[in-house]
C-alpha positions, 0 to 999 in steps of 0.5 A: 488615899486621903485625898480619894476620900475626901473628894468622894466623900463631898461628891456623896455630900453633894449628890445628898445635898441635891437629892440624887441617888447613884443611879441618876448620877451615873445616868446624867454622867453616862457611867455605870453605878458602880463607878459612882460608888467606888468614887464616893468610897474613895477607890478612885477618881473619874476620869478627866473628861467628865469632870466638867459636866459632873461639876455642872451637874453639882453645881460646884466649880472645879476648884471646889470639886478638886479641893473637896471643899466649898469655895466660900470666898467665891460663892460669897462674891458672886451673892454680892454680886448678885446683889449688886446687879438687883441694886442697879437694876432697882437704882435704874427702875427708881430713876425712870419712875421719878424722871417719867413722874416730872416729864408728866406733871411739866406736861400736865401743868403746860396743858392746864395753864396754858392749853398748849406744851410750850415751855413744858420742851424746856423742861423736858430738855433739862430733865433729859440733861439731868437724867444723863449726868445719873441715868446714863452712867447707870445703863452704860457701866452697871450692867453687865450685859453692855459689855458683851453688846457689839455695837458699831464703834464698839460702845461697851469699850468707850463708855466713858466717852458714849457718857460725855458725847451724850451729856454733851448732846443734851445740853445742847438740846436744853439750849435749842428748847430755850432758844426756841421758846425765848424766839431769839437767834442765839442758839448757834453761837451758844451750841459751837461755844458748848462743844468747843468749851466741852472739847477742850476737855472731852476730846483727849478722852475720845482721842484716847479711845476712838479706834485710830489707826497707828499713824494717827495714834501717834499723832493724837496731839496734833490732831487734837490741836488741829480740832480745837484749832478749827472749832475755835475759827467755826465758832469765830465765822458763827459769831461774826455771821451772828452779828454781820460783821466783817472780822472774821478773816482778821480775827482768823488769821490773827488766831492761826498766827498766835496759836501758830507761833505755840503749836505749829512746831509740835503739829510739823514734828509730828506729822511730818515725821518719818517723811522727806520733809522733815529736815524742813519743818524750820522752814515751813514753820517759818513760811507758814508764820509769814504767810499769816503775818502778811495776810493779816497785815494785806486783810487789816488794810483792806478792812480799813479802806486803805490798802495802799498802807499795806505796800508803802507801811506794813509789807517792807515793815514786816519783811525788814524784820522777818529778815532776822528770823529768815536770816538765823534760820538759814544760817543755822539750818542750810549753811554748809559748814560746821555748828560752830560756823553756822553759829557764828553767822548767826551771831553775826547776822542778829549783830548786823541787824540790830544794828541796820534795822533802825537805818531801814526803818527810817527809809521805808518811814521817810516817804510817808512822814517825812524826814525824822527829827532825829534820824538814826546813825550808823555811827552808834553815839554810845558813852559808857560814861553816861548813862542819862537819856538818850546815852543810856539806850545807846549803851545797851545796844551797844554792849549788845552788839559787842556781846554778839560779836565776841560770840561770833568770833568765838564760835568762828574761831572754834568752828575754823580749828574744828574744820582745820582738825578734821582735815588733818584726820 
C-alpha cells in the first residue's frame, strides 16, 4: 500500500509540476478521470500498457516513474551531455570562422600583391591540412548524428580510418599545390613516398576495420604485407622513371628477394591454408627464393653488358650452392622414411657439401681465371695441433664436418631402432 502511494503521490507531484488537471491527463491517456484519481490517492496502479505513454506525457523515464522518485544521476548526465554537444558544436562554428578567416586574408594579400591567386593554393593546401588534423575528428567523433548516418562503407563505424585517409589526402594535396607553384617535376616520387611512409602505419588500422570478408580477415597479415610489398616496387618503378634510370628490375627483384627470405613463409602459411598445397609451401618458398636470386643475377648482367657472365659465373655459382638448401629440403621434407632418417640425410648431405662445395667452386673458376695458386683438396690438410694460418681454417671445418657427421650417425642410428621398433608392433 506504501508503494501505491508513493507512486500516485509523484504522479500527482508531475501532473502539478506540468500544470494539468485530472480530466487532461485521462484525456491524453484515454481513461476515465476517475482512474486517474484512484491512482493518484494510491488505490491502484494503471495498467501496463499505457505506462509508456504516460511516462512521455510526464516527461519522466520509466524508472522514475516506478520508483516514485526523480532520476537525478540520469537527468544530471543528459545536462552534461547537452552541454557537451553546445561545446562541440560552438568548437566546430570557432573553427570554420578562423580557417574561412586565413583562406580569406592568403586570398586577399595574393590578389593585392600579385594581382593573381598563385601561392595563395598553398596556403590553401596547408590550411585544409591543418583543418584535418582539428576539424576532422570534430565532425567525425562529436556529433552524434554521424553515428546513425549510413554512408557506402559504413563511415559512422570507421572514423578513425575516414580521419587517417582524409589526413592523408590533403597532405598530398599541399605537395601538389607546392610542386605546381615551385614548376618541378617532384610531386610523384614525393606523393608514393607519402602514402607508402603513412601506410606502414595506417594500413593495419584500415585492414582492421574495412569490411573483409573471412577468408581475407584471416589473412590480414598477408595482405598487409603484400600492399606494402607492392607500394614500395610502385615507389621504386616511379623513382627510376623520375631519374630515367634503368634499375628498377634489379632494384625490384633484389626487394622480392630480401623481403621474400623474411615474409614469404608467413604469406604461404597463411594464404595456402586449408588448400592441397599447403605440405608444399617448403617448396614454393624455396622456388620462389630462386627464381628471384637467378633473375636478379640474369638482369645484373644484362645491366652490365655482359651476359655471357651469367652462364659461365653467376648460374652454376648459384645453382652449386642453392644445391644445400634444395638438398636439406628434400631430405627433410619428401624422403619416405622416419625423422630420425630424415635428419640423418640432412646432417649428411650439409656434411657433404661443406666439404665438395669448395672442389666445385674451383671448376666452375678455372675456365674463366684460370688454375688457382692454391687449388682446394679433398684431402682436408687439418692438424689439431696447429693453429696458425692457414692450419686454424682447416681445423674449423674439419671439426665442423665431424660434428655433422657424429649427428648423422646419431640420428641414423635412432631412426633404424625407431623403424626396427614399429616392425615388431
Amino acid at each position: 500500500m506504501e508503494n501505491k502511494k508513493t507512486f500516485g503521490a509523484y504522479i500527482l507531484q508531475r501532473r502539478r509540476e506540468l500544470g494539468m488537471t485530472q480530466k487532461e491527463l485521462a484525456e491524453k491517456l484515454y481513461v476515465t478521470e476517475s482512474a486517474v484519481s484512484k491512482w493518484e490517492r494510491g488505490l491502484s496502479y494503471p495498467d501496463i500498457t499505457i505506462l509508456q505513454n504516460l511516462c512521455a506525457i510526464l516527461q519522466v523515464t520509466e524508472h522514475e516513474l516506478l520508483t516514485g522518485s526523480e532520476d537525478t544521476s540520469r537527468r544530471v548526465s543528459e545536462k552534461l551531455a547537452q552541454k557537451y554537444r553546445k561545446l562541440t558544436r560552438n568548437y566546430r562554428i570557432i573553427q570554420y570562422v578562423i580557417y574561412g578567416m586565413i583562406l580569406l586574408g592568403c586570398g586577399i594579400g595574393n590578389l593585392a600583391s600579385s594581382h593573381t591567386l598563385d601561392w595563395f593554393f598553398i596556403a590553401a593546401a596547408g590550411v585544409l591540412m591543418a583543418a584535418s588534423l582539428t576539424l576532422v575528428p570534430a565532425l567525425a567523433a562529436l556529433d552524434p548524428r554521424f553515428d546513425n548516418y549510413k554512408l557506402p562503407l559504413a563511415m559512422a563505424n570507421r572514423k578513425t580510418s575516414v580521419y587517417l585517409l582524409t589526413v592523408t589526402g590533403l597532405l598530398i594535396l599541399l605537395l601538389l599545390a607546392s610542386c605546381l607553384s615551385a614548376g618541378e617535376t617532384w610531386f610523384p616520387v614525393a606523393a608514393v613516398s607519402v602514402i607508402f611512409g603513412l601506410s606502414l602505419f595506417i594500413m593495419p588500422v584500415l585492414l582492421y576495420q574495412l569490411p573483409l570478408s573471412q577468408w581475407m580477415g584471416e589473412r590480414k597479415i598477408s595482405m598487409y604485407l603484400l600492399i606494402e610489398t607492392g607500394l614500395l616496387l610502385f615507389l621504386l618503378l616511379v623513382c627510376d622513371l623520375n631519374d630515367q634510370g634503368s634499375w628498377f628490375f634489379t632494384a625490384a627483384l633484389g626487394v622480392l628477394l630480401g623481403l621474400g627470405l623474411v615474409f614469404l613463409p608467413v604469406i604461404l602459411r597463411q594464404t595456402l591454408r586449408d588448400l592441397p598445397l599447403y605440405r608444399h609451401k617448403s617448396l614454393l618458398y624455396l622456388s620462389a627464393e630462386t627464381v628471384f636470386l637467378l633473375l636478379l643475377l640474369f638482369v645484373a648482367a644484362l645491366q652490365e653488358g655482359n651476359p655471357r657472365s651469367f652462364w659461365t659465373l653467376s648460374l652454376p655459382n648459384a645453382l652449386l650452392f642453392l644445391a644445400l638448401p634444395w638438398g636439406v629440403m628434400g631430405a627433410l621434407r619428401y624422403l619416405p622414411v622416419n625423422r630420425w632418417l630424415r635428419a640423418s640425410a640432412a646432417f649428411a648431405w650439409m656434411g657433404l657439401w661443406i666439404w665438395l662445395a669448395p672442389a666445385g667452386f674451383d671448376q666452375i673458376m678455372i675456365p674463366v681465371y684460370g688454375q688457382p695458386d692454391k687449388p682446394y683438396s679433398l684431402i682436408i690438410p687439418f692438424d689439431f695441433t696447429k693453429w696458425e694460418l692457414p692450419y686454424n681454417a682447416w681445423n674449423v671445418i674439419m671439426i665442423i664436418l665431424l660434428m655433422l657427421g657424429a649427428a648423422a650417425v646419431f640420428c641414423g642410428y635412432m631412426g633404424l631402432r625407431s623403424e626396427r621398433k614399429r616392425r615388431k608392433q
